[in-house]
N, C-alpha and C positions, 0 to 999 in steps of 0.2 A: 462671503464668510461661510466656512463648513456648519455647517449644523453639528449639534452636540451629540455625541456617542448615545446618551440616554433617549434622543428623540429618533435617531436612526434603529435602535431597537425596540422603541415601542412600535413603530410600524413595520418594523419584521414581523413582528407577532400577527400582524395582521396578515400576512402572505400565507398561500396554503401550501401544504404540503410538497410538492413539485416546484413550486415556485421557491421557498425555501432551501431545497437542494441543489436547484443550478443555480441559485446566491451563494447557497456555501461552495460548489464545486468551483465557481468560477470566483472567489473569493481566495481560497486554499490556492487555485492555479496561478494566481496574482504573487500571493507569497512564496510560493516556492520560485517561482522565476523561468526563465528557460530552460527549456530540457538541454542537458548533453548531449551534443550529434554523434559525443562515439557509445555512449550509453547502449544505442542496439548492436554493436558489433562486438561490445564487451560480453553484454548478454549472449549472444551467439557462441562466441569464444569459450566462455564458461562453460557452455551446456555440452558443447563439445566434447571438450574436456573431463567432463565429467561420464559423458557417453562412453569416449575411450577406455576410461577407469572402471565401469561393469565390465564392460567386453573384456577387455585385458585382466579382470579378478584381481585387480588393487583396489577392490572396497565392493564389500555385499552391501546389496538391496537390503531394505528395511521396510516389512508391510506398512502400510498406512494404520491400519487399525493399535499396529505396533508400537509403532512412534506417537499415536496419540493417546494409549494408554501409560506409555513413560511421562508424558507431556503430561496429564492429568495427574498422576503417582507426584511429579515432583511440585506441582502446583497443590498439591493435599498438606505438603510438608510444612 
């Protein structure tokens, strides 16, 4: 018989810190399931793609400092 969800969390609480995070990692990796096998060549394709689009000048760069001060600006709102 499983043990109750309340008695499986009072002894998380006793885990330490480390031990805690490769419970949660390999918990989180449980729920999400298998990876996609074309997941890394989508990724690649992408970056690609997006390489081509600097070099060819169909879209400017954006500093980082840049993009996190709009990112903060709209998160103020």
């Amino acid at each position: 018989m499983a043990r109750p969800e309340s008695e499986i969390y009072e002894q998380s609480q006793q885990l330490s810190w480390p031990e805690k995070e490769e419970l949660h990692r390999t918990l989180v990796a449980e729920l999400d399931g298998p990876a996609d096998p074309d997941v890394e060549k989508a990724w690649l394709e992408e970056s690609q793609r997006r390489y081509r689009e600097l070099e060819e000048g169909k879209v400017e760069a954006v500093p980082g400092e840049v993009v996190f001060e709009r990112l903060r600006a709209r998160l103020r709102q």
